[in-house]
N, C-alpha and C positions, 0 to 999 in steps of 0.2 A: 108422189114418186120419191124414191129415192136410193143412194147409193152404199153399197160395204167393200169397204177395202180391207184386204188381209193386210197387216202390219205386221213388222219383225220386232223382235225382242220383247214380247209379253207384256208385264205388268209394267215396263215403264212409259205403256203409250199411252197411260192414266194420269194426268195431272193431280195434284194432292193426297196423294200417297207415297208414304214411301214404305220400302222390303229390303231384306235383305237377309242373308242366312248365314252361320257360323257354325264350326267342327268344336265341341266339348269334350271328343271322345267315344261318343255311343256309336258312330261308325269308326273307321279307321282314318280315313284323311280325306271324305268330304263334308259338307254342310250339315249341321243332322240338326240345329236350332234356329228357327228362321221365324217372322213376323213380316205384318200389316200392319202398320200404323197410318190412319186417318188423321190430317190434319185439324179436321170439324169431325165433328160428332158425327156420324154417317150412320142413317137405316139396312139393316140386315135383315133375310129371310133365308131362313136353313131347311132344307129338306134333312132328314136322319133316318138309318137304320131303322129296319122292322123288327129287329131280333131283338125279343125280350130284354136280355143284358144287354143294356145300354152303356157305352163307358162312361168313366166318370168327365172327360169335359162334353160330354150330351148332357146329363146330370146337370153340372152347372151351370152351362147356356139357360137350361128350362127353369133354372132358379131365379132370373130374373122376371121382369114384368115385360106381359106383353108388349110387343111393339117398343121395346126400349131402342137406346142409339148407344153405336160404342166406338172407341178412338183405336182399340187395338188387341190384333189377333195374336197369339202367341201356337206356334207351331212345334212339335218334335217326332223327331222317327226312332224307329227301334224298341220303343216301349209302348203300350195301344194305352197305359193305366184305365186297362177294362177287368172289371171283377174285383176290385180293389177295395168294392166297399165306401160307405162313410168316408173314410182312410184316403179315399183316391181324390175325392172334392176337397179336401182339408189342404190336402198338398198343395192342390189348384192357390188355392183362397193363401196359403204361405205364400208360395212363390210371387203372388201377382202382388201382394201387400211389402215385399222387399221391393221389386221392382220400382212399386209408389213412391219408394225415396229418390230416383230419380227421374222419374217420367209422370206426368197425369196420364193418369188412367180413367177412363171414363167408362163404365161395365166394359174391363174386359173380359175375352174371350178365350179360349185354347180349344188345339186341335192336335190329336196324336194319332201313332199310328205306330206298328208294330207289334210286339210281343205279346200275349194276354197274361194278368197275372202275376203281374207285378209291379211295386209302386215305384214313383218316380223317383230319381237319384237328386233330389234338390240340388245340394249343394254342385254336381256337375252341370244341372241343370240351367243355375242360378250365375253358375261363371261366364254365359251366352251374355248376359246382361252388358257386362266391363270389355267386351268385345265389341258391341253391336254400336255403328255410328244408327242412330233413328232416324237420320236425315236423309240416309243413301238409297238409291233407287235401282238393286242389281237383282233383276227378275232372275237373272240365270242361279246365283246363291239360293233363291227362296225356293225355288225347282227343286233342287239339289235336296234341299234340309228336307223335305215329305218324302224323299225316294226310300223304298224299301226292297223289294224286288227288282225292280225297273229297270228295262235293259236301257232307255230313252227317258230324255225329260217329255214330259208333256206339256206345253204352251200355247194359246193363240192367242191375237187380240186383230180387231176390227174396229175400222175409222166409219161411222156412218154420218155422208152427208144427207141431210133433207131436201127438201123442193125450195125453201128458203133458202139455201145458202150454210142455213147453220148445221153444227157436227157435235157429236157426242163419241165418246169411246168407249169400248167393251171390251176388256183384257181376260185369261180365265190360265188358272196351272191345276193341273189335276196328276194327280199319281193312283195308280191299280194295275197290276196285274196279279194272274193265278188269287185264287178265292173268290170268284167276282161271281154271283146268280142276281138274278132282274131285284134285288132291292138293291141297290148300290154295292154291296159287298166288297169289302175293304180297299175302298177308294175313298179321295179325300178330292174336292175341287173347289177353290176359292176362285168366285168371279168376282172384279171390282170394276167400274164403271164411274160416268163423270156424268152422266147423264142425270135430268131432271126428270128420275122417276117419280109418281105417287107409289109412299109405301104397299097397297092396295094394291097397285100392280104388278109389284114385285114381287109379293108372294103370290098371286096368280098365275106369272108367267114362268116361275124359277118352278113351279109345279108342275105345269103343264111339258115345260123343257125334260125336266128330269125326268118323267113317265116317257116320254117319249124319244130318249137316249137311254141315260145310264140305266134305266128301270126293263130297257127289250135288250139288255147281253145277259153272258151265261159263259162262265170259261170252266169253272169246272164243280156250282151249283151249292157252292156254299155261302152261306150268308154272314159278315163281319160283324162286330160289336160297334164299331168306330164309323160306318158309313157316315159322311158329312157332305153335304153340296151345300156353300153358303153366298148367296148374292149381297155386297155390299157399294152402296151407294150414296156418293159425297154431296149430287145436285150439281157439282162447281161447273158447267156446260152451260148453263140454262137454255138448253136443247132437251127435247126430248119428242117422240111420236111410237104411241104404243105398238102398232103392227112393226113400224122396221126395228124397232128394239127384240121385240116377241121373234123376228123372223132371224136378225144375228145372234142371238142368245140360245135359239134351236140348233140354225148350223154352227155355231162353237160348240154346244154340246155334244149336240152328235159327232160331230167329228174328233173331238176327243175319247168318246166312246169306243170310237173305233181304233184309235189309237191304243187301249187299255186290250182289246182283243187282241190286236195285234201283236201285241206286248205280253199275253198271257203265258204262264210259265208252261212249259212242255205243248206248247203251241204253234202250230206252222199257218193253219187257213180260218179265213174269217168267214163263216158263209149267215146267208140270209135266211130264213125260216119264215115262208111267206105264206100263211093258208089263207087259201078262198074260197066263198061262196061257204062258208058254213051257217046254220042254221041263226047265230046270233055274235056279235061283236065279242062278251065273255068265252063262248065257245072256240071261235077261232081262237082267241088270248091263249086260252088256257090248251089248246091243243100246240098251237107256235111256241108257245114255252117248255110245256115238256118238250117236245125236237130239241131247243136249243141247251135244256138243262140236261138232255140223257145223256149216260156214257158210253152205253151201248152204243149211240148212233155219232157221238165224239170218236171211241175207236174202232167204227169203221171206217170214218172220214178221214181219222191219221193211217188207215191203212191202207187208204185208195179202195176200196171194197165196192163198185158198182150194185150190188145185189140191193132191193127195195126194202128188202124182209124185215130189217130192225125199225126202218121209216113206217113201215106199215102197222108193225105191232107197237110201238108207240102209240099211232094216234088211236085204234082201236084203246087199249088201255086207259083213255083222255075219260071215260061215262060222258062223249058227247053225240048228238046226232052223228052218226056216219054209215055207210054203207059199203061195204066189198064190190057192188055193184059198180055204184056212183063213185067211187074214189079215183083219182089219178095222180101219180107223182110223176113230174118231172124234174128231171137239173139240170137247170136253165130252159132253155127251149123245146127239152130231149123228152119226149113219152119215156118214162120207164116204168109206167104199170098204168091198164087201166081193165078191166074187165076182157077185153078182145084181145090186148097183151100182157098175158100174164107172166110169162118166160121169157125172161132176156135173150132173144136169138144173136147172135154173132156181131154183126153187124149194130145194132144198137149200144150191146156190152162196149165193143170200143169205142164207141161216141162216147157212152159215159164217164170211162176209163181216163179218156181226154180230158172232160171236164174237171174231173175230179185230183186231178194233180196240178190244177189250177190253184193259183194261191189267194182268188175269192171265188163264190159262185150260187147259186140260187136255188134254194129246195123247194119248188112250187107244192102242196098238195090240195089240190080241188077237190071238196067233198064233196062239193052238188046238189047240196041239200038246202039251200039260203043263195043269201046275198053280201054276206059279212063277212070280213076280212083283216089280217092281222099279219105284221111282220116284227119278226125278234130278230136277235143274232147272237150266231155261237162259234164258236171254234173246235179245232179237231183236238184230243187228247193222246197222246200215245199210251201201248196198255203199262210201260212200265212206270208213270208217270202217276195212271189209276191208283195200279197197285200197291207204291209205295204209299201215296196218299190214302188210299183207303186202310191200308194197318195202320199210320197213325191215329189216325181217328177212332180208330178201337184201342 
């Protein structure tokens, strides 16, 4: 058995680390350079971005050796240094080699986030340096310095006691809204922890977490260059027990997941995208995700739109088992299509009308055809929010 307690103030309920973040300029007057610094050498596991262009501090993490340990993360917003090239690694390897003159570094790290397409401004960059006490521990600064859109910071951290008496901590700050589809898309989340994990299990569970948060949203189906989820870990507990870790490390995730939906730009409702009973586990996947990447079925959602019609032609368009027959959608509890109801009568329309100007709620669709079942999540889009975004993209 054992216990998780929710904790206030984030990354300072982690002993042996310190963070903190500072203003260079790349925003106007908050935090925009911030760090992680490990007292000891601490083991890391990074989940990254699927999209081909990788930026350049993905690049450079993968330039080390496996399984290496490192003393210190270096963070900035406003610039993503994705597409950079050669050119974008080199910076990295400048700036962290000034640094060296006053801090050991042990492989470190960097994480950006913002613009694509353009290299870093070192010298502004490099001025964070002659600012930054490395000893201070104000989780709310390092919040600050990853923010890029973000109407909220994102924070948690949790106290887990065991059956023994002993406790370990798990703190996490993640920043994303607007660009977000199931491969992490332009989020960043740094979890650190005090806990005596094996490295072994930390990148098993930091996997398993991500698939099963940040990897089921979708706000408006684009994929980032910069996606990073990075688990680090000092040991300094000498606590640890694999399921209550595995089980706080899922609800931090997820619940910051939800956070980043809620937070998505031209965004009001978060809903759930639950198929079941389809023919296989991939199937349902793949049918719950288109739902929650469409934008046809985004603005109908911001438009309060009751009608089934773009919910149906979606999962038709999935090439999975399904059936007109066998199909049935509800939201929430509410039949709104199954073969015997084909036509919204009166009476149901306002049930769902109700649901649907709710600020979460549940898109069941039961195929009938299996046993398999999958939940994603997406949110509503407004159409003017499509359209602007869709001409820049062209």
């Amino acid at each position: 058995m054992f216990k998780i307690t929710p904790k206030k103030n984030g990354l300072e309920n982690v002993q042996g680390f310190s963070f903190n973040g500072t203003n260079v300029g790349f925003k106007d007057d908050e935090a925009d350079v911030g760090f992680i610094r490990s007292e000891t050498p601490c083991d890391i596991s990074a989940v990254f971005t699927t999209n081909k262009f990788q930026a350049a501090p993905i690049v450079h993490f993968n330039s080390y050796d496996k399984d290496f340990k490192t003393n210190f993360l270096l963070v900035n917003s406003k610039n993503a240094n994705a597409m950079t090239g050669a050119k974008g690694v080199e910076d990295i390897e400048a700036i962290f080699s000034t640094l060296s003159s006053k801090l050991e570094l042990i492989n470190p790290i960097m994480s950006s986030t913002g613009v694509i397409g353009y290299r870093l401004n070192q010298p502004k960059l490099i001025s964070a340096f002659d600012k930054f006490d490395f000893k201070s521990r104000n989780s709310d600064m390092f919040s600050q310095s990853i923010m890029t859109t973000d109407s909220f910071k994102k924070e948690l951290a949790y106290s887990v006691t065991l059956e023994d008496g002993s406790s370990f901590n798990i703190a996490a700050v993640c920043k994303g809204a607007g660009m977000i589809n199931p491969s992490m898309a332009t989020m960043l989340c740094f979890v650190i922890t005090d806990a005596d994990i094996p490295k072994s299990d930390m990148d098993e569970i930091l996997l398993e977490a991500t698939y099963e948060s940040f990897n089921k949203i979708s706000v408006d189906g684009d994929t980032s260059t910069n996606d990073t989820v990075m688990l680090l870990a000092n040991q300094s507990s000498a606590s640890y027990d694999k399921e209550a870790f595995s089980e706080a490390i899922n609800m931090m995730m997820f619940e910051l997941s939800q956070m980043i939906l809620r937070d998505g730009e031209g965004s009001n409702k978060v809903v759930a995208f639950e198929v079941i009973n389809a023919k296989n586990k991939e199937e349902a996947r793949k049918v719950s995700m288109a739902l929650s990447n469409s934008l046809l079925v985004k603005t109908a959602l911001f438009g309060e739109d009751p009608n089934w019609g773009r919910i149906a032609s979606t999962v038709g368009s999935c090439g999975v088992l399904c059936d007109e027959e066998s199909l049935k959608i509800y939201y929430n509890d509410l039949l709104i299509y199954s073969c015997e109801y084909r036509e919204l009568d009166k009476i149901r329309e306002d049930k769902a009308s109700i649901i649907m100007k709710k600020d979460s709620f549940r898109i069941i669709c039961d195929l009938g055809v299996g046993k398999s079942s999958f939940t994603s999540y997406g949110c509503d889009l407004s159409y003017e929010y499509v359209k602007i975004n869709a001409e820049y993209r062209t």
